[in-house]
N, C-alpha and C positions, 0 to 999 in steps of 0.2 A: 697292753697297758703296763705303765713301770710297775715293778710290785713297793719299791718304796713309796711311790705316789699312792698307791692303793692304802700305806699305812696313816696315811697322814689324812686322805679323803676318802675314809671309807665306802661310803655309801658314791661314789662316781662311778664303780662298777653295775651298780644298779641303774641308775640315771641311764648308763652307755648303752645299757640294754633294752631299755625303754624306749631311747630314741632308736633304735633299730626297726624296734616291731611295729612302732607306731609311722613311720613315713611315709608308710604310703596309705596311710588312712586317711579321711577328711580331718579338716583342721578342729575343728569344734571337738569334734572325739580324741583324737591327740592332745590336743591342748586336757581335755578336763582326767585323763591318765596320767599324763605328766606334772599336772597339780597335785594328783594322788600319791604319785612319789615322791615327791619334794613333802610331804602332808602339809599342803596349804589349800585341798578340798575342802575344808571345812568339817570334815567328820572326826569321830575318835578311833579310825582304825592306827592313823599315823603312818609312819615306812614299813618298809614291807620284811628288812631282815634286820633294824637295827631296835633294840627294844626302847630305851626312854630317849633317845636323841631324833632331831630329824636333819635331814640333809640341809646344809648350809649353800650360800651361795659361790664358796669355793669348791664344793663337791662338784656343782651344777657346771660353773665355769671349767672345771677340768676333762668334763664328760664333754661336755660341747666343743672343747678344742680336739680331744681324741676323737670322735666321732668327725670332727673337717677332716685331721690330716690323714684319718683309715681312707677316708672315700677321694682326699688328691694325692694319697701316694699309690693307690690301685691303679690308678690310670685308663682304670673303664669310664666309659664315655657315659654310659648310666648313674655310674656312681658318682662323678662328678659332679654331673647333674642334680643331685640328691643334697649338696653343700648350701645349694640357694634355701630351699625346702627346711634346714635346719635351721639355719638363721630366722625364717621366717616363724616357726614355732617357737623358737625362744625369744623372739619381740612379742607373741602372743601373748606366753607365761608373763612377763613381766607387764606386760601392758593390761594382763587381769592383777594382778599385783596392787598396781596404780588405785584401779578401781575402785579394787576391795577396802582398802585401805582410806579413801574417799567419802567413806559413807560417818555418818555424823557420829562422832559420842571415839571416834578412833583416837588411838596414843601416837605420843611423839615418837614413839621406836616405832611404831611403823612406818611412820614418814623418814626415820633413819633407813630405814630398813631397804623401803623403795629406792632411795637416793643411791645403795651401794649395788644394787641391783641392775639399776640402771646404767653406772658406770663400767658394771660387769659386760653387759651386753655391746655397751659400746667400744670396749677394748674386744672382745669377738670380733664383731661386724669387723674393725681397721686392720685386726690380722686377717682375716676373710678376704680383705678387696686386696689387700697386699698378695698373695700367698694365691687367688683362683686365676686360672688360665684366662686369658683376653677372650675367648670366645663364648665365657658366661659371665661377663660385666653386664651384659643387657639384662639378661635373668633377674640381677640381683640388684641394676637401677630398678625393675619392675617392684621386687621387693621393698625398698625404701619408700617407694612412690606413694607406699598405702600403710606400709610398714610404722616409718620414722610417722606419718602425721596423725596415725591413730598413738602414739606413745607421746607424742608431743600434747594432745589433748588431754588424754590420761594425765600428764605434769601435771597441765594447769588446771584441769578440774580437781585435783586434790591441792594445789597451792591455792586456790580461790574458798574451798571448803577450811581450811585451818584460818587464813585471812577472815573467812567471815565469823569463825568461833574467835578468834582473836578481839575483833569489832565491838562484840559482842558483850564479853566478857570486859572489856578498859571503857565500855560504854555502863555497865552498870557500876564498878569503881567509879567514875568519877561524877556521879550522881549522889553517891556515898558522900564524898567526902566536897570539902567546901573547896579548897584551894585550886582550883579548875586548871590554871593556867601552867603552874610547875607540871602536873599530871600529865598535861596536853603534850607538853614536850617531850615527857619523860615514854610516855605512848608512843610519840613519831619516832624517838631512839628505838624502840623493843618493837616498834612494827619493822621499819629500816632491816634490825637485825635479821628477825624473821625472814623476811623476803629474801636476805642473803643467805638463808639455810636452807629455805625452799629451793634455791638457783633460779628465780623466775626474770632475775633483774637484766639490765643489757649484759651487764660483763656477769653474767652467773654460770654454773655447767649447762643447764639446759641446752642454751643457744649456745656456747664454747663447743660442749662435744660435738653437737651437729652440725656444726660448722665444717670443724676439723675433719667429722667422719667425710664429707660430704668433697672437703678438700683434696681428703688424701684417694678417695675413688676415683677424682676428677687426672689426677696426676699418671694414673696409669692411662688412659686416653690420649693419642693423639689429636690433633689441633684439625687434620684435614681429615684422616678415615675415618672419624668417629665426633665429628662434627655434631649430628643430632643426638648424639647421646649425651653429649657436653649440654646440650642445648638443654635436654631435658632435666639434665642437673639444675641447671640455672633456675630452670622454673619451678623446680623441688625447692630450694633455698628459697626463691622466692614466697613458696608458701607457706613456708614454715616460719619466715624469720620477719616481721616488717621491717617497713622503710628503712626507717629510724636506726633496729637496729645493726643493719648493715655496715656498720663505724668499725666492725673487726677488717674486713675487705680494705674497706675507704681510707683509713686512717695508713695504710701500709703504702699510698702515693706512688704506687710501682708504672713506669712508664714501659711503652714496648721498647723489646730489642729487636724488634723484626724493623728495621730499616734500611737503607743503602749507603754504604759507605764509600769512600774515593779509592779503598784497597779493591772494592766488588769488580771494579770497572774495568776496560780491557787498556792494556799498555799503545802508547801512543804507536810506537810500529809495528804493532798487529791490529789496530781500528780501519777498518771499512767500511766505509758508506757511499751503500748501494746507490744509485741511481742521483748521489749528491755531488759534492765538490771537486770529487775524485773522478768521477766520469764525465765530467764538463769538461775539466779541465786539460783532460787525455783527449779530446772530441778537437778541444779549442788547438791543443798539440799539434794535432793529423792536421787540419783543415786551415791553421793561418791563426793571425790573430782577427783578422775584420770577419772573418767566417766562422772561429770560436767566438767572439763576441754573438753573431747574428744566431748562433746556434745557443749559448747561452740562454740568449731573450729566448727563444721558441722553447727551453727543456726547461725554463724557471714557470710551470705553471701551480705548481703548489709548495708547499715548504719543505716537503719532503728530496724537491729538487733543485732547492736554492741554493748557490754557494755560501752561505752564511752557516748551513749547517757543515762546522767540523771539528776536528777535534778539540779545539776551546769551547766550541757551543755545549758538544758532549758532556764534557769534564765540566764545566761552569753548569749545566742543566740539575746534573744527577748531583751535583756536590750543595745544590739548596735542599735537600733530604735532609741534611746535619743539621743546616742552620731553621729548619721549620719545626725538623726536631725539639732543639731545644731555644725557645727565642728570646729566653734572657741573656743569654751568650751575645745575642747582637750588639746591644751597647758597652757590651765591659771596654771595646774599643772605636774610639773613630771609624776605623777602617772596614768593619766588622759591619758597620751597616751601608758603609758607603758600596761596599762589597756585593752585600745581599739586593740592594738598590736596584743597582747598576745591573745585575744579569738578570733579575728579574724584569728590568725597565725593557732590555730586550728584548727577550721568548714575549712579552706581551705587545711588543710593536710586530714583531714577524707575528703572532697569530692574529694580529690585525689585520695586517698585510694581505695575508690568506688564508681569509676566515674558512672555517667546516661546520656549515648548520650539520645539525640533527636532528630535522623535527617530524618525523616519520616514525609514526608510532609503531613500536614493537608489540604481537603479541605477547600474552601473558606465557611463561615459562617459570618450570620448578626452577627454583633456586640451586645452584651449584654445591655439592658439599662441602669445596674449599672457595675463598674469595678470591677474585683476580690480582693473579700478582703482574708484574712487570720484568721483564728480564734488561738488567742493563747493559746491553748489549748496543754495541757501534754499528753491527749493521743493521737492527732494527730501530734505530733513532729515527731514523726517516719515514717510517709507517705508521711510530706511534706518534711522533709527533702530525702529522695528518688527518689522524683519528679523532674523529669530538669527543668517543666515550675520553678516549686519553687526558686532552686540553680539562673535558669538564672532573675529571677525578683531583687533576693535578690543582686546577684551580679551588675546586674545594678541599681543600687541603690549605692551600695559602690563606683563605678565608677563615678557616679556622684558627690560624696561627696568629692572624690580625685579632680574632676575639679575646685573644690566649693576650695579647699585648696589650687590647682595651682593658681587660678585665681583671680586678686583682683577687690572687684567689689563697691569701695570708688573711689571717685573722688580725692583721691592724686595721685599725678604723681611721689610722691617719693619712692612709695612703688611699685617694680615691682616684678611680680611672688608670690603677693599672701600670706597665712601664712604659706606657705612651706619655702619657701625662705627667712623667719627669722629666721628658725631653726636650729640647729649645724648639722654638717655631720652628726653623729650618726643617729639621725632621718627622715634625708634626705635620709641616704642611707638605713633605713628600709621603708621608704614610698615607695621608688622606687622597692625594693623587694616585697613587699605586691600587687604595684600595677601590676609588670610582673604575679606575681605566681595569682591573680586574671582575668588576660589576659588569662593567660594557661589555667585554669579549665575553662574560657569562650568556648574556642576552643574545648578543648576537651565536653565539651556537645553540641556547634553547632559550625560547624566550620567559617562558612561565619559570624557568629554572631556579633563577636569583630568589623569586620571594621563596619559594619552596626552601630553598636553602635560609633565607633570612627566619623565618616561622621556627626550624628546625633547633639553629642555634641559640633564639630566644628561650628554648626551654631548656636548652643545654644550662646554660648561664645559670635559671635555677637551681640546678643542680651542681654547678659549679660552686657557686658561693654558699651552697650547704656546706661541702664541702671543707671549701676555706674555713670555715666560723666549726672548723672541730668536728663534723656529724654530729652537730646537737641532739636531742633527742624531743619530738614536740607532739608526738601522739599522746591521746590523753592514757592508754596502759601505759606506755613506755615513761612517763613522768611520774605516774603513780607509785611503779615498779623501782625508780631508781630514787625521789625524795621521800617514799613511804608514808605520803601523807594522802587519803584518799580522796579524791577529786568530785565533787559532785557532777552524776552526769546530764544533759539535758533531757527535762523533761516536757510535757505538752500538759498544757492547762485541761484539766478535766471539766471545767465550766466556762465551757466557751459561750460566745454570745451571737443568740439566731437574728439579729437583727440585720448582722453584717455580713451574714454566709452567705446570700445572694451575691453574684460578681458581679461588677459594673464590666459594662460590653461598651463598646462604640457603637454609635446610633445607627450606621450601617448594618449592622452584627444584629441589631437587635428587631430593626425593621423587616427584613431577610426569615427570622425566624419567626415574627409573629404572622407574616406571609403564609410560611410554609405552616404553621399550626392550623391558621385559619383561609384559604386564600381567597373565599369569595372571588370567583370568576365571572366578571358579569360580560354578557355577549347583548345586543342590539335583537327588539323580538322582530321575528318576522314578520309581516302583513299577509303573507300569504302564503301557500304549499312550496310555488313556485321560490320567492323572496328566500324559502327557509332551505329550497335544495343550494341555490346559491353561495349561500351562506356558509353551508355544511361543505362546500367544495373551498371555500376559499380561506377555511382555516390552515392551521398548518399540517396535523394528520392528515386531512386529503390530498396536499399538497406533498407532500412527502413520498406517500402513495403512488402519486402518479408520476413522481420523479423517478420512482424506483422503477414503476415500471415501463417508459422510458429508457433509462440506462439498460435494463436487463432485455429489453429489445433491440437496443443498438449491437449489444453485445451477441445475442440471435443472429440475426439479420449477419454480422460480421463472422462468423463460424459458419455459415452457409457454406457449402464449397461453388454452390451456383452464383453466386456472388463475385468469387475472383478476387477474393480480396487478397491482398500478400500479407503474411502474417506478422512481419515488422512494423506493418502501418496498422492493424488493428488498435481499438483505445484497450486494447488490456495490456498493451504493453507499458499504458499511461500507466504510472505510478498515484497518479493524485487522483485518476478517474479511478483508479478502481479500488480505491481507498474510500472515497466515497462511494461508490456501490456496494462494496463489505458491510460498509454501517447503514446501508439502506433496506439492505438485504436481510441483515440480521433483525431489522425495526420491523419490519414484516414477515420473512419467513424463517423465523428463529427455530423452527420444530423440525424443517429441513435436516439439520445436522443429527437431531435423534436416530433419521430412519436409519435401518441396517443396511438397507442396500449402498449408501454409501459410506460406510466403514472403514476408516484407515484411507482412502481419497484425499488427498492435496487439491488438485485441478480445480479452479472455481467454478469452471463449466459445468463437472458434474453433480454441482449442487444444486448449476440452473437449471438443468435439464432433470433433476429430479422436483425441483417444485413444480414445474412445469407440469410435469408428469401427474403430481400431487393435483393440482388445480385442476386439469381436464377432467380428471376421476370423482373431484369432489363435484364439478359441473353436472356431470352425466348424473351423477344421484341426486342433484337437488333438481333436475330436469324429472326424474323419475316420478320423486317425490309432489312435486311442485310445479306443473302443468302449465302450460302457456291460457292468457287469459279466456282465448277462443277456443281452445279446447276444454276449459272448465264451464263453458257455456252448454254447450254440448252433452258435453257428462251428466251435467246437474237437470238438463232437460229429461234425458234418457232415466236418468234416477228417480226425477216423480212420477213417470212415466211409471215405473216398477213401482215405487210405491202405490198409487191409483188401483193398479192390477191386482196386486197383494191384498189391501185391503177389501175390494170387491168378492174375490174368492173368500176372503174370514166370513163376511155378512152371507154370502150365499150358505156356506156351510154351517153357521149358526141358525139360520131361517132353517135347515134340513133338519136339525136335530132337533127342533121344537116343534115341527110338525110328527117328527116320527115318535116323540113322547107325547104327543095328542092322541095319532090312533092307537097306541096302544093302553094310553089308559080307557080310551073309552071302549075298549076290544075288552078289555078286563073290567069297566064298570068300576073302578076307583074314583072315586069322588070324595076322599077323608080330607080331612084336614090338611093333614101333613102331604098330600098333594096339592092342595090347592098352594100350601104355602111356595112349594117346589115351582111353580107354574108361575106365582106372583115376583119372588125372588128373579127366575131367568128372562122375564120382562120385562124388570130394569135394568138387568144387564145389558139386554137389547138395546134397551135406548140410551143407553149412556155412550155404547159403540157407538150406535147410529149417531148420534151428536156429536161426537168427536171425529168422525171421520169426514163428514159434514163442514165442520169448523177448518179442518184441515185442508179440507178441496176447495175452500173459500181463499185461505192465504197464499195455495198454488198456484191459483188461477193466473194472477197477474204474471208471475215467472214462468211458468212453463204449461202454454194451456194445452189441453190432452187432443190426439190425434181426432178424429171425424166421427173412425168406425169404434172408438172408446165409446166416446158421447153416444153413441149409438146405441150403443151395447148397456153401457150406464142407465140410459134414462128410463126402459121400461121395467128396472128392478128399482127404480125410486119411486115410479108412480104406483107400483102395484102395494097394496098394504102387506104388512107384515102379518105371516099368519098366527102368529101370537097374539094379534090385533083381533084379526078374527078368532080367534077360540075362544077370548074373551069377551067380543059380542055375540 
């Protein structure tokens, strides 16, 4: 660092060093150190070696340039790298800056203060994009991309905070005082001013620097290698700048110089065309003239091979570039349109002649990073002219130039429709012919093309006649911002009215929905079991059903190999059959596609052969489960049977335990009380079994009456009394 510079900005010695140790920290910690040495942390410690001063925004600027040019004149690939990184910390500091300064009850030297801060950074940033090597422009677009629009918000959130103390404060004056209407004006003068000190207006610094910055970064980029990074500019400015005010760009009316000129072109005895006039006419040479004639007709099969293309076709094709260029030049003279006419009138008969559809859709492909150019070349006049992408470029192009002549794009109001609309009939009515017969040959190479193009430059037009009329400015900031008179904005009535918030529907619309709320389905009742299976089969679920299953048996039956069938003639190769078997398939066996076994499968086969599989398995269990009706006859016979049995063994074994507590009370001569009650209590136990089991062998009987040697066995344990009967007689 120079040592006279060191006398003049003391404190950029310090700064230099700061930005050193902090670079490679996170940003939030750099940022709030580098606030600490500038003392714009907020605390009372101040700088770090200077006692009652703090570093200015000239100390900061000087540090920040010595710290780019240390790290691009080292020429380490690190270090350079580290340039991006700088910049982006000093848009931080300034953009807490903004902030700070932002909050209510702040002075106008703060907002001085920010303003020159601002301008500081943005003379950095222009030597930065000037001065870093081409291979960290992309770095340092990333940088802006987040950079410039968090510093852009910072402006106007601090120009919208003074704008509303402003408001404010001329709103309680003129409540003061009686004369309202001098005040009013005298307000919209000192608001006006205001806005032009904040820079928030069209023509203010805000949008000026950010332009410029944004221009002069654009300028080191080429047009074709760096393509997307142009692009990504665009849509940077886009963001930051609206519509409106875009008039720095618009207002400058620069037309391209990329066009083809009558110099570009190849000299008349070096032109060659291949397979054109020159080779016919060599063919016609050898072979005669009735045999170059006959041989002519056979080689003129496109226009690429007509004798019409030569070198006037050439020279007259490529030399309407000038005149589509600029198409007010057409009438400065007579001849000048008679000119353009006429060779146009031409290339539009030959491309009639031998039209080139292209209606064969291309897939989709990344867009190229340069556009197609054209080489004006004699020996490729014959290829391109054969080509539709060609015919259709060139024609849209002439279409454009006919809008450019409808359309007038000067801020008189007296001149409507353009430089068509000064011309005599004669030429009006050849424009309009020129411009049908180039509608036509659009059509016939693509047909949907003309409107596509017609749609396109209807909204051109808009924008052209903004244009024209100045870039007015008609968003509501941008009016506010440039006449300083503040615009009320729209509001929504907070007491709206419920009577009208129902929408009216169309009686279809609303029939449909009280259906679907409510739909009462009524079906016809049956008369019988039979009537109601009927019924149940001829809805449409069942019929579906058994559609499906149908199609998924033809489809069986044809996968067979025992069948023979050849697999071109199968219906899966139908496209509409088995489209409707998909949606039949899935109305039914939707839960097919869960199972794992078939995972990652395509093949529809193996979805039918797993339901399939599915349904035999669920058979077999409800067969398990759910018995044939003759085999539940059977069961349920065999089952009272067991019951019968069971309960006969309880009654015998209760009759055994009441006798064997007879002899032995009477072995022991118990006769108290609390035996007798013991005795009484298990004898109507007795008979309550006995009665229920009784009851039971009654309601069996009809269903399943018991074998011979039951009954046998049975009867003489019912006649004989219960010995509990007897101990109590």
């Amino acid at each position: 660092m120079n040592s006279l510079a060191i006398e003049l900005w003391p404190h950029a010695p310090i700064i230099l060093d700061k930005l050193d140790s902090v670079i490679s920290k996170p940003h939030d910690v750099a940022k709030d150190e580098l606030l600490g040495v500038l003392g714009l942390d907020g605390g009372l410690s101040g700088p770090q070696s200077v006692e009652d001063s703090k570093p200015g925004v000239e100390d900061f600027e000087y540090a920040l340039q010595a710290a780019v040019m240390k790290r691009l004149e080292s020429k380490e690939e690190a270090k350079e790298e580290e340039v991006a990184k700088i910049v982006e910390l000093a848009a931080e500091v300034v953009a807490e800056l903004f902030k700070r300064a932002s909050s209510p009850g702040s002075s106008a030297a703060e907002t001085d203060r920010c303003k020159t801060w601002w301008m500081m950074l943005v003379a950095v940033a222009e030597d930065t994009t000037r001065l870093v090597p081409a291979k960290l422009l992309e770095r340092l677009v990333e940088v802006f991309e987040h950079s410039l629009v968090r510093l852009q918000a910072a402006s106007l959130q601090l120009a919208m905070q003074r704008l509303k103390e402003f408001d404010a404060k001329q709103e309680a004056e003129v409540k003061a005082t009686e004369d309202a209407k001098d005040k009013e004006a005298k307000r919209v003068d000192e608001r006006k001013k205001l806005i032009g000190q904040l820079g928030i207006s069209p023509n203010g610094h805000l949008y000026l620097t950010l332009t410029s910055l944004l221009k002069q970064l654009s300028t080191r980029l080429a047009g074709s290698f760096n393509s997307s990074l142009r692009a990504r500019i665009s849509l940077l400015l886009e963001n930051l700048l609206a519509l409106d005010h875009k008039a720095i760009a618009n207002n400058q009316k620069l037309r391209t110089q990329d066009y083809v000129v009558l110099d570009d072109l190849d000299d008349e005895s070096q032109a060659t065309f291949s397979g054109g006039s020159a080779v016919i006419a060599a063919e016609a040479a050898a072979e005669g003239t009735e045999g170059g004639e006959a041989k002519e007709a056979s080689k003129a099969s496109s226009l690429g091979n007509d004798p019409e293309v030569d070198y006037k076709l050439y020279k007259n094709f490529w030399g309407l570039q000038v005149q589509l260029q600029f198409t007010e030049k057409l009438f400065e003279k007579p001849e000048s349109w008679q000119s353009f006419s006429g060779t146009l009138s031409k290339i539009l008969e030959l491309f009639m002649k031998y039209p080139a559809q292209d209606y064969e859709k291309q897939p989709w492909a990344e867009q190229e990073p340069a556009p197609l150019r054209q080489a004006p070349r004699s020996r490729g006049i014959g290829v391109q002219l054969d080509d539709p992408g060609f015919r259709m470029q060139f024609l849209t192009q002439v279409m454009i130039a006919f809008q450019a002549m409808e359309q007038d794009v000067s801020s008189r109001r007296d001149r409507i429709g353009g430089l068509i609309a000064q011309q005599n009939e004669t030429i009006k009515n050849e424009f309009r012919k020129l411009k049908k017969t180039v509608e036509s040959t659009l059509s016939q190479t693509r047909k949907a093309y003309p409107e596509m193009l017609k749609h396109v430059l209807q909204r051109e037009s808009h924008w052209v006649s903004w244009k024209g009329f100045g870039c007015r400015e008609y968003e509501r900031e941008s009016l506010e911002m440039l006449n300083g008179r503040p615009l009320a904005a729209d509001s929504m009535d907070s007491k709206l009215d419920s009577k009208n918030m129902k929408p009216k529907l169309e009686g279809h619309i609303s029939g449909m929905l009280k259906t679907l709320k409510d739909p009462q389905w009524k079906t016809p009742q049956p008369s019988s079991a039979l009537d109601e299976d009927k019924l149940k089969e001829a809805m449409r679920p069942a019929l579906l059903r058994s559609m499906c299953d149908r199609y998924l048996e033809r489809l069986e039956e044809e996968d067979d190999p025992a069948n023979g069938i050849e697999d071109e003639y199968k219906a899966k190769k139908n496209k509409v059959f088995m489209w409707q078997c998909r949606r039949l398939f899935a109305m039914k066996h939707l839960q097919v596609y869960t199972n794992k076994n078939v995972y990652g499968k395509t093949d529809f086969m193996e979805f039918l052969r797993a339901a399939k599989t599915k349904g035999q398995a669920g058979q077999v269990e409800a067969d398990k489960e759910d018995p044939k009706e003759e085999g539940n006859e059977e069961a349920m016979k065999e089952d009272s049977k067991e019951e019968v049995k069971d309960e006969g063994k309880e009654e015998v074994n209760q009759e055994k335990e009441v006798k064997e507590d007879d002899v032995k009370m009477k072995a022991e001569g118990k006769e108290d009380a609390e035996v007798k009650e013991d005795v009484a209590m298990k004898e109507e136990e007795t008979k309550e079994v006995t009665t229920k089991n009784e009851k039971k062998e009654e309601v069996k009987e009809p269903e399943s009456a018991p074998d011979d040697a039951d009954a046998k066995r049975a009867a003489p344990e019912t006649e004989e009394e219960p010995p509990a009967k007897k101990a109590k007689q």
